[in-house]
Every structure is written in structure tokens, then in C-alpha cells.
N, C-alpha and C positions, 0 to 999 in steps of 0.2 A: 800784373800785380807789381807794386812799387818794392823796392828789395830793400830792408834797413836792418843797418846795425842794432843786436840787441841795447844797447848802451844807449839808443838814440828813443825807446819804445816810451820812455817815461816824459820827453817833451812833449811828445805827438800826442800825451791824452788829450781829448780835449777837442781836438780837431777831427776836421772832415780830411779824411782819408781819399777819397774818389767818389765819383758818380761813374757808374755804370753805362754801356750801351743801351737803349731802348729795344727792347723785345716785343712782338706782337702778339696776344694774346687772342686769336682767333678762334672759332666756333671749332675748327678741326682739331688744334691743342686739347682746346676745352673736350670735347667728345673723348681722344685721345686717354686724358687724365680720367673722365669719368670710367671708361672701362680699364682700365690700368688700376684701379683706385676700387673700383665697383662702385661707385657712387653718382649714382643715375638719378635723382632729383632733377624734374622738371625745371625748375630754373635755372641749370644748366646746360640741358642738352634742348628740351621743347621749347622750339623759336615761338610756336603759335600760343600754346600757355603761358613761356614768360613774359609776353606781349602784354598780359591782361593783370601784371603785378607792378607792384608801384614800381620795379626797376624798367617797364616797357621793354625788355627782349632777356635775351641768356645773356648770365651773368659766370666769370671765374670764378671757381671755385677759392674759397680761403687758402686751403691747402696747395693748390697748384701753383697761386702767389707767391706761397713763402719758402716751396720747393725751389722756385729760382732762385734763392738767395745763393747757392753754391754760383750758381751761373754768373751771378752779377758780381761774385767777390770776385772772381779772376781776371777781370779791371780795374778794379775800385778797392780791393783790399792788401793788406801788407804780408810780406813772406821774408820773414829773418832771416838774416844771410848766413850760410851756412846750413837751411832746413833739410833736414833728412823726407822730413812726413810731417801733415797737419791730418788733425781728424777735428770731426763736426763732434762738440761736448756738449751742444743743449743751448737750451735758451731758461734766460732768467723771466721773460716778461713776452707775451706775443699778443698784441692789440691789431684785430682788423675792424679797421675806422670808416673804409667806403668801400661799398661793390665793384668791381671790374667790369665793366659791359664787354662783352665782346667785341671783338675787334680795336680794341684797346692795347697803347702802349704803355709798357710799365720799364720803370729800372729801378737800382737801388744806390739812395745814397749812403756812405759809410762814413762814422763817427769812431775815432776810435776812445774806448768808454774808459778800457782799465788794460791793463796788464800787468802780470806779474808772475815772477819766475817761479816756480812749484815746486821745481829740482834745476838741478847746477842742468843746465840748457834744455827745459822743458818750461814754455810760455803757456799760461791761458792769457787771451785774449779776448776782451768784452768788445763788443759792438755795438750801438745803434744804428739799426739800418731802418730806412725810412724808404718803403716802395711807392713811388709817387707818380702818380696816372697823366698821362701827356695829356695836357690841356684842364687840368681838375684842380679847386682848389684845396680839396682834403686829400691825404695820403690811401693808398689802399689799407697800408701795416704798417706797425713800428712794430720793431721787436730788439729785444738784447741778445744778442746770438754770440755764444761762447765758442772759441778754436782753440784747440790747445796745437802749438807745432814744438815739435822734436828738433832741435838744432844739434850737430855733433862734431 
């Protein structure tokens, strides 16, 4: 994570903040997610029935996409200096725009959208993250993904 003065938060809207490492989203993840999650839908887990859907094989699940986004901030996203603690506050907006095929690489690029201090050193911070499929020309998700961190 890039470490910035809060005094610095308000040039950097506007900008792409990082891109993420590329993660593999294989059939074992996906299986994984689905009993983790209990969400057993054939076009995630049955290779032989999602063969016979317009995706041609299993596809990620929505949710197991936009679970990384923890995983992709820890390269790509900012941590004020002096943070005690960030916690995840929600999303304004979650758009999944293309299916995942398995065995697909995914990362997240970061925009940082807004910020703004809540209490004298407590930030939320907006983001668009845009998880974007190696080799695809549409995005998986876009989403505005709010952090609030505690600086002290």
C-alpha cells in the first residue's frame, strides 16, 4: 500500500491510485467459494452443464470477485500515515459487467473517488475499483468501495 500524508488525500482525487497483482481464479477457488458461501449453482461448480451455457464452462462467482477487492487493495490502495485501523464501510454502487471463466486472471485497478475527514483523524475513502479480466475487453466489476481508517 502507498503510505500518504492526510493533507496530501485531496490532490490524489481523481487519480488512479495502483493496479493490483493478477490473481487466478481457478475451478478449485471457485468450488472453494461455493461451499464456503453454500452457493452450488451449476454454472459454477458443473464443468459438464456449464459447457452447454452461453458462458461454454464454469464461470466465478459475482461475489468471490468482489471479495478480492480486500486482497487487491493491499497493493494498489492508500494507508494514511499514522493509521491505527481501516475497516471495510460498504459500497456506494457494485456493477458486474462480464462473467469470469475459470481459470481466469483478475486484479483491481484503484481510483481514488473522494475523501473526506468525518472526525478530526477519521477518513472515509471512496474508490472505484474496476476488476479487469487478463486478456478481456470488458471489466468483471466496477464498484465504489468506501474505507473509513482511523489515523491517531
Amino acid at each position: 500500500m502507498k503510505t500518504v500524508k492526510s493533507s496530501e488525500l485531496t490532490g490524489l482525487i481523481g487519480t488512479e491510485i495502483g493496479v493490483s497483482d493478477w490473481i487466478k481464479l481457478d475451478q478449485d477457488r471457485i468450488n472453494v467459494f461455493a461451499d464456503v458461501t453454500e452457493d452450488h449453482q451449476f454454472i459454477h461448480i458443473n464443468e459438464d452443464a456449464a459447457k452447454m451455457t452461453p458462458f461454454g464452462g464454469t464461470i466465478a462467482h459475482g461475489f468471490l470477485t468482489l471479495s478480492l477487492l480486500s486482497k487487491f487493495s493491499e497493493g494498489a490502495g492508500l494507508v494514511i500515515e499514522g493509521v491505527k485501523m481501516g475497516v471495510n464501510y460498504g459500497f456506494e454502487k457494485v456493477r458486474f459487467l462480464a462473467p469470469v471463466p475459470s481459470g481466469s486472471n483478475v486484479r483491481g485497478k484503484f481510483v481514488l473517488k473522494d475523501a473526506v475527514e468525518k472526525k478530526p483523524g477519521q477518513f472515509l475513502l471512496t474508490y472505484e475499483v474496476t476488476v479487469e479480466i487478463e486478456g478481456a475487453d470488458k471489466p468483471a466489476l466496477i464498484a465504489d468501495w468506501l474505507g473509513m481508517q482511523f489515523a491517531g
